[in-house]
N, C-alpha and C positions, 0 to 999 in steps of 0.2 A: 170484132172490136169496133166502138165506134168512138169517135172524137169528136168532142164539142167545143170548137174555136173561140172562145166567149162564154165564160163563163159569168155572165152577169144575169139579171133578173130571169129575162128568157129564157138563157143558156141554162143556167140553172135548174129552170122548170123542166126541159127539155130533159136535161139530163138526168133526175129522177124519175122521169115516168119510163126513162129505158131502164136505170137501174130496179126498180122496185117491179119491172118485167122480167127481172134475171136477165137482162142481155147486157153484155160489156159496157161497158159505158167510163171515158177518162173524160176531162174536162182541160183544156189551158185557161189559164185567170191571168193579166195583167199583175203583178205585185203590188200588194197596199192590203187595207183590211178586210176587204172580203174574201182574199184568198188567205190572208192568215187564220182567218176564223173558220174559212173550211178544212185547209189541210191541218188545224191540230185537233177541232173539236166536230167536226162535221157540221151539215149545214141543216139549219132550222127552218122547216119548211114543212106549209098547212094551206087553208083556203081564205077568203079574204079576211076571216077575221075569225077570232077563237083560238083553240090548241093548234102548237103548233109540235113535230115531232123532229129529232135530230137524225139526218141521212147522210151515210157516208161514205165522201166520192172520192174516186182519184183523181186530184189536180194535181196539175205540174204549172209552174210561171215559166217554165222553160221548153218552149216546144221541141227540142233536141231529145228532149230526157224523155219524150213521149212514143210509147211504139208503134208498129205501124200499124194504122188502122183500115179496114174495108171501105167505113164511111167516116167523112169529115165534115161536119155542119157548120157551114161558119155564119157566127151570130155578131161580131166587133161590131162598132160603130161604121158606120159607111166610111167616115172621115180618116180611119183608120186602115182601111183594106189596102191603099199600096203599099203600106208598111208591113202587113201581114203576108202578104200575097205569095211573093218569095221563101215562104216557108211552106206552105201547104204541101206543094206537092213531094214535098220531104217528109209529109206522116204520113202519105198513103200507102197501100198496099200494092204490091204491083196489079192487081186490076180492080183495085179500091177509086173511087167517084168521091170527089168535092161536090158540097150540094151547098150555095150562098141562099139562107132564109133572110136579108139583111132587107132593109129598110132603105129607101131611095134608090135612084139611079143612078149607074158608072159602075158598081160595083163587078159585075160580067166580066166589064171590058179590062178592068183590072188585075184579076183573076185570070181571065185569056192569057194575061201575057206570060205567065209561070207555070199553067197549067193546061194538058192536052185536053183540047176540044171534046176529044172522046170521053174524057174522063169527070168533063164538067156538067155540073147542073144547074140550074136554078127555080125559083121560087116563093113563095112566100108562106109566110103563117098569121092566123087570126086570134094564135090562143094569147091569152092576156097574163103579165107577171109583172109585179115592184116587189121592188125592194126597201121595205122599212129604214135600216138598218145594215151597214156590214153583216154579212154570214147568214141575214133572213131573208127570206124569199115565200111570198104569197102567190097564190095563186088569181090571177087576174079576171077568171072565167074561159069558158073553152071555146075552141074554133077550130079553125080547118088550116090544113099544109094541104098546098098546089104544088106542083113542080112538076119539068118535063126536061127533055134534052138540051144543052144550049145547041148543038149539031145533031142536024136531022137524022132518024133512023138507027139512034144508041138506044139500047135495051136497058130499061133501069126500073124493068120489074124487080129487079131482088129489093133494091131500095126502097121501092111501097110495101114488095111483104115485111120488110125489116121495120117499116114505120106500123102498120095492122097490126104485127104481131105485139107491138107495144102498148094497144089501143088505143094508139090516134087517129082522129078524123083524119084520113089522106086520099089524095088523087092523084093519077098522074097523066098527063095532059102531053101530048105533043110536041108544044112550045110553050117556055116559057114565060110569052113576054106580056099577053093579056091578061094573068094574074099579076104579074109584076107592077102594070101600068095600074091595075084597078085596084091595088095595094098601097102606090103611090096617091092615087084620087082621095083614099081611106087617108093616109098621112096627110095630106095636104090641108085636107080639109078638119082634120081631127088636132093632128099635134099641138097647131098655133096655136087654137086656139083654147085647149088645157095648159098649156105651156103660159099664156098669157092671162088665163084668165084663175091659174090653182084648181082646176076644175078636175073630178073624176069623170068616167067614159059617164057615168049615171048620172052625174049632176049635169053635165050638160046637154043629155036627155033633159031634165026639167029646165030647161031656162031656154026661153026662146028668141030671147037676144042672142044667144050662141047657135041656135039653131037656125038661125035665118045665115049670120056669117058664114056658117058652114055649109051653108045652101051653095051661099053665091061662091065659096073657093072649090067646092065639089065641081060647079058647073063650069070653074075657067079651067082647072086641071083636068076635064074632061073633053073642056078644048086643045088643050096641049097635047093630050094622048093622040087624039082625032088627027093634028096636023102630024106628028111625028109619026104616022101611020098606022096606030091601032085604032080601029073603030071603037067608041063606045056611045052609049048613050045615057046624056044626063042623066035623066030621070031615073032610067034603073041602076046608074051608081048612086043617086042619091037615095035609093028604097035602100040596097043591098049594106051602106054606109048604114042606117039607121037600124037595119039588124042587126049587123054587126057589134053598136054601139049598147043594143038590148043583150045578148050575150054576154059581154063585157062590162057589165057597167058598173062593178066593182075594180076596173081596172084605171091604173093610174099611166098615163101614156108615157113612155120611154122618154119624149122632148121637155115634158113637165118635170120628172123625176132629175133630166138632167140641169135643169133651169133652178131645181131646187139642192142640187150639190154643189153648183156653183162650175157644172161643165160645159167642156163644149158640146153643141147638139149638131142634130143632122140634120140640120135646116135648107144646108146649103145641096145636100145632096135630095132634099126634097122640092121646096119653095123655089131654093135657087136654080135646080136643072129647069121647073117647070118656066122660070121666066127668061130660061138662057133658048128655051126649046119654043116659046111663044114668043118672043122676040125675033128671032128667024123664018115664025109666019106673019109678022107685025101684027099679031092680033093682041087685047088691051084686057090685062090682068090686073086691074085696082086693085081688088080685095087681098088679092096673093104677094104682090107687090106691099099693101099697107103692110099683111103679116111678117111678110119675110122683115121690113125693114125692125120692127118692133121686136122682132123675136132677138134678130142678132143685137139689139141697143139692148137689151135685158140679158143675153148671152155676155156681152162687154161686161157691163157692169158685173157680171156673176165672178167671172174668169178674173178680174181687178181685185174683187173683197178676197177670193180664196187664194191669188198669189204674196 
């Protein structure tokens, strides 16, 4: 059995391409309309645009009610995981692996403190999902799942055959913390600036006003990873960013979608790690700096209209 922490766009997607494998698949959802419209009528879910088909999962809004499972993906919002945190290691199985595919950083070290080392993973993913609509879920274009141990020398081949056999693009790596970083480079540089500008992953492919800003926050969060210890280098985060963005470019970013329900987003666990992390090499992030501050004044005002 597997369980999907997050049952939003992602999670979602995630979780049918295991169900529609035949392999167990439950979901947890937050309580509100996306989970009422899957647990009475199932969830309506296709490719970016056209027919869409109804698939039907088991959520639970209450992670008590859910059984234990082998693997647990958790997909919440970053801003979210210490709240969640303390419950994970209550779905697993006794030698069932937490695997965080979450978006920014802290998330690890959050998770560390509820759950054993041995049993934790991480990672990231490139496939792409929004959400129209409560209960619909498109498909954003495909990518690839990285992931490796957080503790050196845990075996967590069963968890990439369980990912292949689904037919996902997966890998499994070592460590997880140079996907993670270069996932972060990918947000940092992508989020804001859909988030800010309404933009899909393919629209801002064509605008090159957006592709120059994204140049220069690829190249400060590529200094931030640099100083916080992972080597990377510009240039090939900024090629591997723009494949990325070709893959996807029917995909609507996760900061955008949230900028347009009027939520909170993961700004702080992206923009903000990266200038809490380049502040302690004193090195000068304007670009990331300008976004971060814009994204959270358009965040305020979202969070004000829908209270």
């Amino acid at each position: 059995m597997i369980t999907v922490y997050g049952c939003g766009a992602l999670g979602s997607r995630i979780a049918v391409k295991f169900h529609e494998a035949g392999i167990p698949v439950q979901g947890v959802s937050r309580p509100g309309p996306h989970f009422d419209k899957i647990s009475s009528g199932g969830l309506l879910f296709g490719g970016p645009d056209g027919p869409l088909r109804t698939v039907r999962l088991d959520i639970f809004d209450d992670p008590s009610a859910c059984p234990p499972a082998d693997l647990v993906i958790i997909l919440v919002k970053a801003w979210q995981t210490p709240g969640i945190a303390p419950r994970v290691k209550e779905l697993l199985s006794p030698d069932g692996f937490a695997l965080t595919l979450q978006n920014g950083l802290g998330n690890v070290e959050a998770l560390q403190e509820h759950v054993p080392g041995e049993r934790l993973l991480a990672g990231t993913v490139t496939y792409g999902a929004f959400r129209p609509e409560p209960g619909v879920v498109r498909s954003g274009g495909d990518g690839f799942i990285r992931f490796g141990p957080v503790e050196s020398g845990v075996d967590a081949g069963t968890v990439l055959d369980t990912f292949l056999s689904a037919g996902f693009l997966a890998g499994l790596e070592e460590s997880p913390w140079l996907s993670i970083w270069e996932k972060v480079i990918i947000n940092a540089a992508v989020n804001p600036v859909a988030a800010l500008t309404r933009s899909s992953n393919g629209d801002i492919l064509d605008s090159p006003f957006a592709m120059r800003i994204m140049e220069a926050l690829c190249r400060e969060a590529s200094a931030a990873a640099s100083a916080a210890g992972i080597s990377v280098e510009p240039r090939t985060q900024w090629e591997y960013l723009k494949k990325i963005l070709e893959m996807t470019a029917g995909n609507r970013p996760s900061m955008l979608q949230d900028i347009e329900a009027g939520n909170r987003t993961e700004i702080e666990a992206i923009s903000g790690e990266i200038l809490r992390l380049g502040g302690k090499a004193s090195l000068s992030l304007p670009f990331t700096e300008a976004v971060y501050g814009l994204v959270k004044a358009l965040e305020a005002a979202g969070l004000r209209a829908s209270s």
